[in-house]
N, CA, C and O of each residue as an XYZ file, in Angstrom:
116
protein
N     106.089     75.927     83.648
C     104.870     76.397     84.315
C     105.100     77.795     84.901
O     104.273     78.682     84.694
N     106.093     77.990     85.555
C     106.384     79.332     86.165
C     107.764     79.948     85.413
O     108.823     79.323     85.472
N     107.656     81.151     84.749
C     108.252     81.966     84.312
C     109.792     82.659     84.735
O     110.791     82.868     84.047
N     109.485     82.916     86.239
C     110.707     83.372     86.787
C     110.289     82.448     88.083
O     109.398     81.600     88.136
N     111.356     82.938     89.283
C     111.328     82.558     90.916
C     110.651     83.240     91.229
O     109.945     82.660     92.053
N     110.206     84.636     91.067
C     109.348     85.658     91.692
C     107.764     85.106     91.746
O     107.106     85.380     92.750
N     107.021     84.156     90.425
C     106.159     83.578     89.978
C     105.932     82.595     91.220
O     105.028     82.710     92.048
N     107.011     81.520     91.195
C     107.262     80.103     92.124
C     106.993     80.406     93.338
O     106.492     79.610     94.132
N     107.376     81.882     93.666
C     107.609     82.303     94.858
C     105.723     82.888     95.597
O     105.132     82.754     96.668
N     105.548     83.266     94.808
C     104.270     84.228     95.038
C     103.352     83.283     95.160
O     102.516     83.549     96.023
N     103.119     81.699     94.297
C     102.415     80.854     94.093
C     102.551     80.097     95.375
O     101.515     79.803     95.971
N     103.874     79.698     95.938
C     104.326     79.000     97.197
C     103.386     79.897     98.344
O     102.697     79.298     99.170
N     103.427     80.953     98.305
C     102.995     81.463     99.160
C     101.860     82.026     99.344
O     101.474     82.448    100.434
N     101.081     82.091     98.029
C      99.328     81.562     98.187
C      99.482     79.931     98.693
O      99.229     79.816     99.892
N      99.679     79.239     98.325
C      99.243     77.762     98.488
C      99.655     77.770    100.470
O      98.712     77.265    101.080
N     100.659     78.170    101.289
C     100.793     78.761    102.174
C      99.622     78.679    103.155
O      99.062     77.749    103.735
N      99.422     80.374    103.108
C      98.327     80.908    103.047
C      96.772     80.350    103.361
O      95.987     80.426    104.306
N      96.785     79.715    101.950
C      95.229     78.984    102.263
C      95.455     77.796    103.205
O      94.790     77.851    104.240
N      96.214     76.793    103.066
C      96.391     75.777    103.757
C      96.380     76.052    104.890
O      95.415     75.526    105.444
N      97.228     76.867    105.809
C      97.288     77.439    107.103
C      95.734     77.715    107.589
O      95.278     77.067    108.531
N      94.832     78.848    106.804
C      93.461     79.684    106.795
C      92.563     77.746    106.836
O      91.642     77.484    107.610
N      92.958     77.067    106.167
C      92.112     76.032    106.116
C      92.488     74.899    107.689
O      91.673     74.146    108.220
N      93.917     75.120    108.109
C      94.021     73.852    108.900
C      94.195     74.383    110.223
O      94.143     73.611    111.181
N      94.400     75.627    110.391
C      94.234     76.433    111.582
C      92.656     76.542    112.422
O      92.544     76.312    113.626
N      91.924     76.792    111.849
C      90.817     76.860    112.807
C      90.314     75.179    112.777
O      89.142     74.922    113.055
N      90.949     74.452    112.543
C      90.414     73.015    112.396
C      91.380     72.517    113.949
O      90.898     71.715    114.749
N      92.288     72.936    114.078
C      93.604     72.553    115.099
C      93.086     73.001    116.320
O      93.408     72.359    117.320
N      92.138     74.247    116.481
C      92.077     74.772    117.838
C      90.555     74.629    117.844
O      89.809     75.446    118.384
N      90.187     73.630    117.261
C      88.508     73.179    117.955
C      89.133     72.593    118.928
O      88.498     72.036    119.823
């Protein structure tokens, strides 16, 4: 599925990203 670590890496850290943007403003209602 992923090519190199640089790929794995960049993907880890969209998925990151959104999750945080999604569970962060849910935590401080």
């Amino acid at each position: 599925m992923f090519r190199n670590r640089t790929e794995l890496g960049l993907f880890l850290a969209f998925v990151v990203l959104v999750t945080a943007a999604v569970i962060l403003p849910w935590v401080k209602q």
